[in-house]
C-alpha positions as CSV (number, residue, x, y, z in Angstrom):
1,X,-6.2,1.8,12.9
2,X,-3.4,0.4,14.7
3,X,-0.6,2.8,13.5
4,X,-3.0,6.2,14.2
5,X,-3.2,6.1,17.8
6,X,-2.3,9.6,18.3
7,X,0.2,8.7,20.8
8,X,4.1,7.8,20.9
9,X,4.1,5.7,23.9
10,X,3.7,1.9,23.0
11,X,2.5,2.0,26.2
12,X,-0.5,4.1,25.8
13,X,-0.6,2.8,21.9
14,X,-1.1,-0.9,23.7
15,X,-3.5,0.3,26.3
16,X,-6.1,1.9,23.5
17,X,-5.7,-1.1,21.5
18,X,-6.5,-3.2,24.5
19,X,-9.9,-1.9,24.8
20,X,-10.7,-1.3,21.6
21,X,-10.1,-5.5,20.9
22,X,-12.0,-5.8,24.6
23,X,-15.2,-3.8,22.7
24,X,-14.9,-5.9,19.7
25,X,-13.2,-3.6,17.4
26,X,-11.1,-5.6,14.8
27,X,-7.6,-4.1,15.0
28,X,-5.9,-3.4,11.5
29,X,-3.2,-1.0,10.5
30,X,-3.5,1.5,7.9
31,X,-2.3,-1.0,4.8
32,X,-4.8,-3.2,5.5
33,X,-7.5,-0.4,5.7
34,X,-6.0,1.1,2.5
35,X,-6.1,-2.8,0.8
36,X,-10.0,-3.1,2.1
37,X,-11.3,0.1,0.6
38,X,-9.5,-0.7,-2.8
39,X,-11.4,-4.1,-3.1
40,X,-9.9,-4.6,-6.4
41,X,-6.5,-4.1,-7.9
42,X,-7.8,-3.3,-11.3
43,X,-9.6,-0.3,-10.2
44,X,-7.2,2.7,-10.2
45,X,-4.0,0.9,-10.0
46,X,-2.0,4.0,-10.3
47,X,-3.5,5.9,-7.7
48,X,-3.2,3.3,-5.4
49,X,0.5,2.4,-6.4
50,X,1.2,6.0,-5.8
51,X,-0.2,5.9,-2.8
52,X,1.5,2.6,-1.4
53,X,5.0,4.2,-3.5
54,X,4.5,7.3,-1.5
55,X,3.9,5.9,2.3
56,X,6.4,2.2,1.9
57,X,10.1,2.6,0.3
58,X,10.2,-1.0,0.0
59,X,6.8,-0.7,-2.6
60,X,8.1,2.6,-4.1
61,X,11.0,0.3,-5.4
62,X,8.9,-2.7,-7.0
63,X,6.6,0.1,-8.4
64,X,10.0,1.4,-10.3
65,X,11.1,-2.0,-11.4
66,X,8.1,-2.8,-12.7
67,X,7.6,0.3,-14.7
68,X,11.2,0.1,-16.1
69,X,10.5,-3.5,-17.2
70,X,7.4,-2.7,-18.6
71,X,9.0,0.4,-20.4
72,X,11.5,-2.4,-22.1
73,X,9.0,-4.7,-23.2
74,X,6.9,-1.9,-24.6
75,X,10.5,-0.5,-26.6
76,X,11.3,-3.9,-27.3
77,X,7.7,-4.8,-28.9
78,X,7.7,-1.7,-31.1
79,X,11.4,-2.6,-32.1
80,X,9.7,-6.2,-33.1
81,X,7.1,-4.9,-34.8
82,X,9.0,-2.4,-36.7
83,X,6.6,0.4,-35.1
């Protein structure tokens, strides 16, 4: 992974990534490892959200939208449906 060099040079960051691309080693950060290994959105979304939530602000945002938009459409179907 790009973003795990082990290193805060860019310098030395750029060098190891050099070589590793030079040997044939596909360069990906750890989001895209992260996306890989969960194939498939539908298998534990939560984890996964937590996980994304936890590591990128931005996502940790969307993640709370969405759950407070869901939250209303759940109160507003029960209000609906007299439940």
């Amino acid at each position: 992974m790009t973003d795990a060099s082990g290193t805060f040079s860019k310098q030395v960051a750029d060098a190891a990534n050099t070589r590793m691309a030079h040997s044939g080693v596909q360069l990906m950060n750890w989001f895209s490892v992260a996306c890989e290994l969960q194939r498939d959105w539908r298998n534990d979304v939560e984890g996964f959200g937590n996980l994304l939530a936890s590591n990128l602000t931005g996502y940790q945002n969307i993640i709370g939208s969405y759950r407070e938009d869901l939250w209303k459409g759940i109160l507003q179907f029960q209000v609906m449906h007299h439940i």
